[in-house]
C-alpha positions, -999 to 999 in steps of 0.1 A, spaced: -884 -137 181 -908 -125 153 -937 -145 143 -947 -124 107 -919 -115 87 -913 -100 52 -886 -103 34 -877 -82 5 -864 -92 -27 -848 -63 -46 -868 -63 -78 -848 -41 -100 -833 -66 -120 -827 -104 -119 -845 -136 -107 -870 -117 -82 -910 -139 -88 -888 -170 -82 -887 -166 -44 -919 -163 -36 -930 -195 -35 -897 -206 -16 -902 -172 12 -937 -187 16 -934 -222 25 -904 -208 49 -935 -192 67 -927 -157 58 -940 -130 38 -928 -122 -1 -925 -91 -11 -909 -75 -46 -891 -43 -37 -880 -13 -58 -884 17 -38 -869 32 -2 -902 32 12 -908 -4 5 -876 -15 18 -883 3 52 -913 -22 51 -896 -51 53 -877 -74 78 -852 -89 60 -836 -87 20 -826 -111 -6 -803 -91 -40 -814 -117 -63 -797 -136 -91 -790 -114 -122 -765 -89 -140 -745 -75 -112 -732 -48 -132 -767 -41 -143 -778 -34 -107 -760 -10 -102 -766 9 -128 -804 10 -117 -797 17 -77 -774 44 -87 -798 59 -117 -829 58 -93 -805 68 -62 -813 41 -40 -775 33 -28 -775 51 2 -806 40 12 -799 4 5 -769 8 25 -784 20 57 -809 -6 52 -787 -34 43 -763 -22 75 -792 -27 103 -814 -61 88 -806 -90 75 -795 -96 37 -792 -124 19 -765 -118 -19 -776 -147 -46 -751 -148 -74 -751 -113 -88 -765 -104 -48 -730 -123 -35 -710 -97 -59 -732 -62 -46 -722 -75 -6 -688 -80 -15 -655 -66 -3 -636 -73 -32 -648 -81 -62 -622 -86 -92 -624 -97 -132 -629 -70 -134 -633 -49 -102 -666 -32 -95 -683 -14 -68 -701 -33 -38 -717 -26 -5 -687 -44 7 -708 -57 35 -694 -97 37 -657 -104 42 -655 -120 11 -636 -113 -25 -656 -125 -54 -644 -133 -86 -674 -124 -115 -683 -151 -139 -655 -175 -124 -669 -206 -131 -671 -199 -171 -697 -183 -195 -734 -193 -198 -729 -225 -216 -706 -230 -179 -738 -232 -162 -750 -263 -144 -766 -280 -115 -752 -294 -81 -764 -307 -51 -753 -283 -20 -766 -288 14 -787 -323 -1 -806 -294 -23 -802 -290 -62 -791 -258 -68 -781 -235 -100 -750 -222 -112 -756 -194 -139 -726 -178 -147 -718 -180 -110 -693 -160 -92 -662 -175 -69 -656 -170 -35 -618 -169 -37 -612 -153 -3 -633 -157 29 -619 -134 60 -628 -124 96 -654 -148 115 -675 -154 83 -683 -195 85 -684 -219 51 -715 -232 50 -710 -254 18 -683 -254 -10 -681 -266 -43 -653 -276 -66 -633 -267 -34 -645 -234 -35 -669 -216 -5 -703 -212 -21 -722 -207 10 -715 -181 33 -729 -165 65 -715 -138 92 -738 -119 116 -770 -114 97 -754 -114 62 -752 -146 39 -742 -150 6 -747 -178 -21 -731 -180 -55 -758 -208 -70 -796 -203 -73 -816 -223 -47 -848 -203 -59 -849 -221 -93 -859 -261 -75 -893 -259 -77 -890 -282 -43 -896 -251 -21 -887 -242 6 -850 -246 -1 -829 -254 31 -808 -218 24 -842 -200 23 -851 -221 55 -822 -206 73 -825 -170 60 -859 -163 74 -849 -178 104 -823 -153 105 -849 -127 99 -867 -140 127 -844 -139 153 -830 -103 150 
């Protein structure tokens, strides 16, 4: 098991300086990442919170999808919100492209608009909904971790994990989902 990790948060777009804090007090190492070479640096990667369709815009205009795809293939990553959509199988309303990494279909926006958003307490933690995503399918041996509103919002398999809520924005840090991701990081 690793004792010094560093996890990478994509930092292209989206909710990246907001995990810092959390990464930290998890006893690993933050790091904002935008190029190949800094992703080869790290251990582990969180796709943050943000405009899913805006990714990918940005990792296909600065030609980082293959990359990210080898990397995201051999280390652990962790989808937030927008992140859940990019790891995806399926994602519909309306269908996009994904790394299609997490058994998963994802419906965009599926619990409403931005006045929709609002808080909830998963896994005894106060999380965010912005604009979240659904979870309307889980397949193969991915595990539930937590639902809400009967719906899967927190979902792991091998050394992926997705999460349609922000955990990063509780300023009570470290949040128990990025407790268990870099304890994921540390065991590979």
């Amino acid at each position: 098991m690793k004792t010094t990790i560093k996890i990478g948060v994509l930092a292209l777009q989206g909710a990246v300086q907001p995990h810092k804090a959390h990464i930290e007090a998890a006893g690993a190492e933050f790091s904002a990442v935008k190029t190949l070479a800094q992703c080869e640096e790290v251990d582990g990667f969180i796709l943050p919170g943000g405009e899913s369709t805006t990714m990918l815009k940005l990792i296909e205009r600065f030609e980082l999808w293959d990359g990210l795809m080898e990397q995201f293939s051999n280390k652990p990553v962790w989808g937030i919100c927008a992140g859940s959509i990019l790891l995806a199988e399926k994602v519909t309303n309306p269908q996009q492209k994904s790394f299609a990494l997490m058994p998963i279909t994802v419906q965009r926006n599926g619990y409403g608009r931005q006045v929709d958003s609002h808080y909830a307490i998963i896994g005894g933690y106060n999380v965010c909904f912005i604009r979240a995503p659904v979870i309307t399918d889980v397949s193969g041996d991915a595990e539930i971790l937590a639902e809400h509103e009967g719906s899967p919002v927190w979902v792991k398999q091998g050394l992926r994990m997705v999460t349609t809520f922000h955990p990063e924005l509780t300023t009570d840090a470290p949040s128990p989902m990025h407790k268990m991701f870099v304890q994921m990081v540390k065991e590979v």
